[in-house]
C-alpha positions in Angstrom: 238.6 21.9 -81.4 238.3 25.8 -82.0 236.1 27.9 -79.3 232.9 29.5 -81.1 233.2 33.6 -80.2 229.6 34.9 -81.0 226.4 33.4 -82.2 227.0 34.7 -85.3 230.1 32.9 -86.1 227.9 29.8 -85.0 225.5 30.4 -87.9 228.3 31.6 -90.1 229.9 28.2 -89.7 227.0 25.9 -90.1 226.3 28.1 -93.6 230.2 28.0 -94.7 230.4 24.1 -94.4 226.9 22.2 -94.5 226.3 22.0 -98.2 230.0 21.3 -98.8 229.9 18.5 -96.3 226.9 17.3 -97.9 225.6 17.0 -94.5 221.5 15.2 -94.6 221.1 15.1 -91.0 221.8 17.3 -87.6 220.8 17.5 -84.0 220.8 21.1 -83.7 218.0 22.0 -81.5 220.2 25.0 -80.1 218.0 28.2 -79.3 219.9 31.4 -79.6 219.8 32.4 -76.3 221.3 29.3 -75.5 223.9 29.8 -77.7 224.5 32.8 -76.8 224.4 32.0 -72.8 227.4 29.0 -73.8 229.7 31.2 -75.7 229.2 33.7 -72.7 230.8 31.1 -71.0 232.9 30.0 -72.7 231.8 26.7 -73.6 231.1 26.0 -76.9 233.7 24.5 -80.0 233.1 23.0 -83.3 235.3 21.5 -85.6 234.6 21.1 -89.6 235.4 17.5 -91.0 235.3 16.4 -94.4 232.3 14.6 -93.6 230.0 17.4 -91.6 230.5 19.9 -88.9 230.5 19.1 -84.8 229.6 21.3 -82.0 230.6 20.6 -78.4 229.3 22.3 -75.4 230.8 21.7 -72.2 228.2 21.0 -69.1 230.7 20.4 -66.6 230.3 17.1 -65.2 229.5 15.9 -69.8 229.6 16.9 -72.9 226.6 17.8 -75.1 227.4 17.6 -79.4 225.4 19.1 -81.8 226.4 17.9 -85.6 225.5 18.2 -89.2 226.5 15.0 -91.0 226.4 12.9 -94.0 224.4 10.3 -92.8 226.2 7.7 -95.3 229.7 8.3 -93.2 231.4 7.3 -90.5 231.4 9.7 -87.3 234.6 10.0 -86.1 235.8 8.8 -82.7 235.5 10.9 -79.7 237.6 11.1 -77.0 237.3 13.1 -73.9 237.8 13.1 -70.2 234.2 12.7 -69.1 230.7 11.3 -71.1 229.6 12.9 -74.4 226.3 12.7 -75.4 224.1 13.1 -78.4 220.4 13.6 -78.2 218.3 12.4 -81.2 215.2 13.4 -82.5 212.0 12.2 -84.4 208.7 12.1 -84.4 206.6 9.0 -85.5 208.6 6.2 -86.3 212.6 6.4 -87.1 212.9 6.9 -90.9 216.2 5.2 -92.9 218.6 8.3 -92.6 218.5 8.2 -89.0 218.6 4.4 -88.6 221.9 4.5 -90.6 223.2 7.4 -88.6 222.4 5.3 -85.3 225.1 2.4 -87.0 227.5 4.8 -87.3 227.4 6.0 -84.0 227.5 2.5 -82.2 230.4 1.8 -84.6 231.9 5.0 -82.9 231.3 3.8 -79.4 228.1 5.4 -78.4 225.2 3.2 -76.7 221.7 4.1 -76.9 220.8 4.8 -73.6 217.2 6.4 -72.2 214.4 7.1 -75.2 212.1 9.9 -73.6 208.8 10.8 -74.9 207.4 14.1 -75.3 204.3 15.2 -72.8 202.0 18.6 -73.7 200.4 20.4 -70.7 196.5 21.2 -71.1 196.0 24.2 -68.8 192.7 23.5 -68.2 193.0 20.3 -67.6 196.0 20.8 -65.0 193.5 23.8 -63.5 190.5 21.0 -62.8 193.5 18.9 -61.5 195.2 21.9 -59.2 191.6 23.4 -57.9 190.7 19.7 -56.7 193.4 18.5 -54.6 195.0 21.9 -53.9 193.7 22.6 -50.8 194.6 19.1 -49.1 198.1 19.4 -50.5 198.7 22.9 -49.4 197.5 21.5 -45.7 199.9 18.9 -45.6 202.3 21.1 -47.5 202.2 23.7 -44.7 201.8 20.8 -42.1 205.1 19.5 -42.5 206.4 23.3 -42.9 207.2 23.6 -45.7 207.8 27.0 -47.7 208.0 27.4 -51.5 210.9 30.5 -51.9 212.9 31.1 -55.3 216.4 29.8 -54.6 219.1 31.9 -52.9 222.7 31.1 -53.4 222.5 29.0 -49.5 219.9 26.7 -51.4 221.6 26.1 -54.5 223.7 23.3 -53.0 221.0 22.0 -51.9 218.8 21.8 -55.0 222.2 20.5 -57.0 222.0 17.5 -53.6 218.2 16.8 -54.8 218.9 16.5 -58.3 221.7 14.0 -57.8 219.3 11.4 -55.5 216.6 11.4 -58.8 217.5 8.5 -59.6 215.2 8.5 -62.4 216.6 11.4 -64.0 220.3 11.1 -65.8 222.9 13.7 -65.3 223.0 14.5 -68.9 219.1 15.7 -68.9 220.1 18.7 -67.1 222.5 21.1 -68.6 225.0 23.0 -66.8 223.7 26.7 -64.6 226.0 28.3 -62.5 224.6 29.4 -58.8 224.5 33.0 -59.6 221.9 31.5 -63.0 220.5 29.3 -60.6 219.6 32.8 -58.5 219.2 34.4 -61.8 216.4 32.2 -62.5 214.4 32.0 -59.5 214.5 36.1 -60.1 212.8 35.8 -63.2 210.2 33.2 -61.6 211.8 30.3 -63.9 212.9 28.6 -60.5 211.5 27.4 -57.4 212.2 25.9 -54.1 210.2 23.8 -51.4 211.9 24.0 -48.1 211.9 22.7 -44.5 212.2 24.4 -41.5 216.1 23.5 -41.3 216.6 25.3 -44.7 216.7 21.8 -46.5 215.6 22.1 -50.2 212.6 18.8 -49.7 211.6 19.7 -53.8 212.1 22.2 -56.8 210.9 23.0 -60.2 213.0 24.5 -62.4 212.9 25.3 -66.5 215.5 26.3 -68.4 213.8 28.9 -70.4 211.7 32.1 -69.9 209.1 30.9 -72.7 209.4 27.0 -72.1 208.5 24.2 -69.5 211.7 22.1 -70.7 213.3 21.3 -67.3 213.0 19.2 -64.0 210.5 18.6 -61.3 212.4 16.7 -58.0 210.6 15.8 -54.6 212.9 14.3 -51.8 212.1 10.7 -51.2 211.3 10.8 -47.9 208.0 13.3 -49.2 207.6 11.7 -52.1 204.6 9.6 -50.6 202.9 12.3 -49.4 200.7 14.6 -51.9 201.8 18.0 -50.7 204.7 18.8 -52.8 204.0 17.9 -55.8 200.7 19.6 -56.3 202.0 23.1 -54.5 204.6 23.0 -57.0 202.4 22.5 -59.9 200.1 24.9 -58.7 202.7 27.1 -58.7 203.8 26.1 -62.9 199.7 26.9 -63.7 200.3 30.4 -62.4 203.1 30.5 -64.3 202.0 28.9 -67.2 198.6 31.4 -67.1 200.8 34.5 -67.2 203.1 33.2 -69.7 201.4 31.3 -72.4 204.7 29.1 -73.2 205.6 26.3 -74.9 203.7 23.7 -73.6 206.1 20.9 -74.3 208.1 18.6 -71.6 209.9 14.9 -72.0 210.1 11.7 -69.7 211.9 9.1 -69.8 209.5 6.1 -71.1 211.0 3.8 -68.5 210.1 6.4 -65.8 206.4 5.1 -65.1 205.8 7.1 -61.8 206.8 9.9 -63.6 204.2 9.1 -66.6 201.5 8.3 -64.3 201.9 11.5 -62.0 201.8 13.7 -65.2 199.2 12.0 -66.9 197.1 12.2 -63.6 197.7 15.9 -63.9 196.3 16.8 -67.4 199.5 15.9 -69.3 199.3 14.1 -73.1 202.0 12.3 -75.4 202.8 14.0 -78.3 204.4 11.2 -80.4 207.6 13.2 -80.7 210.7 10.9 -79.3 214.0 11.3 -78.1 216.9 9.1 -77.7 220.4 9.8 -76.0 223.2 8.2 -77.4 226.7 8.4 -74.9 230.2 7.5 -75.3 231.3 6.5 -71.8 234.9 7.6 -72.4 237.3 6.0 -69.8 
């Protein structure tokens, strides 16, 4: 595969090559700051087939590929030195382009694995939520002391620790930061943590874009039975959320009901918008 140099020349090459393709379906839900932040990095490639154009992003420990195909054609084998995964979209039900897609993509080797759905915040309703049970949580928050600090580079280890015991959450949901844009972000109040007394990262919010709540929410298990984080770290996202107006929009994994019953308890809705990853666990 060829390295993409600018964000231009990732535009120029989905114009040169979709209609040509006769590409009818994509993936590419690629913001240009992103795109921009992975060719910084050195960490995005395409390659133009006869049958549609792929796009491969490295995260480190996968791969991430964004295409525009021809739905009625085969997608070619994959093979790489770690998982590669597609995400899918849709909202509603799954119409007949897609459906075929999804054959050829188990004929290449991928297996459907978790189908998330797609959660809006109400602010007021998370306000109502926040201003009722704030003031016990941020007791037993500061009971167990506990401080909420934006990361530092001696907590990113730490916050990359808690990630890896959320069992609930795959390693492919999260795409790759480095620790200085793990600092970055908790700079530019995208990013905080909830630590001990020892220095020990016990929870952490995080989203991935200035104007967005797309990212991760993560509470140690030994404090996940106990109200305090979760709520001080929400009530810090309303204060966020309040001076910010973003996008509103999150995703959990349907299977994840402790998840879904947390967020619904705090003001959150389904959306009917779905996603679904498909991965190639190359060996």
């Amino acid at each position: 595969m060829e390295k993409v140099c600018s964000k231009q020349e990732f535009f120029d090459i989905i114009k040169a090559n979709r209609k040509n393709t006769h590409a009818d379906i994509n993936n590419n839900f690629l913001s240009s700051s992103e795109i921009e932040r992975l060719v910084n990095r050195d960490a995005l490639y395409y390659e133009v087939k006869e049958n549609g154009i792929i796009f491969l992003s490295d995260e480190v420990e996968y791969y991430n590929i964004y295409y525009y195909w021809n739905s009625n054609e085969d997608f070619p084998a994959i093979e790489k030195d770690k998982p590669v995964v597609i995400v899918n979209y849709w909202q509603g039900d799954k119409g007949e382009k897609q459906l075929r897609f999804e054959e050829k993509l188990k004929k290449a080797g991928f297996k459907n694995s978790h189908l998330s759905g797609q959660i809006k915040k109400n602010p007021e309703r998370l306000k109502e939520v926040v201003d009722r049970t704030y003031g016990l949580s941020k007791k037993i928050f500061d009971g167990c002391g506990l401080r909420l600090v934006p990361p530092e580079k001696e907590h990113v280890e730490g916050m990359r620790e808690l990630f890896r015991s959320l069992k609930e959450i795959p390693v492919w949901h999260v795409p790759y930061r480095s620790d200085e844009e793990i600092v970055e972000s908790g700079k530019r109040g995208n990013t905080v943590c909830a630590i001990d007394k020892n220095g020990r990262v016990c929870g952490a919010i995080t989203y991935f874009q200035d104007d967005a709540t797309y990212g991760w929410v993560g509470v140690a298990e030994d404090y996940q039975k106990k109200p305090g984080i979760p709520v001080v770290l929400y009530e810090w996202s309303y204060r966020r959320i309040m001076e910010r107006n973003p996008n509103l929009n999150g995703w959990i994994a349907e299977d994840n009901l402790k998840s879904s019953k947390f967020h619904l308890a705090m003001g959150f809705t389904w959306t009917g918008r779905h996603k679904e990853d498909w991965v190639l666990f190359n060996q």
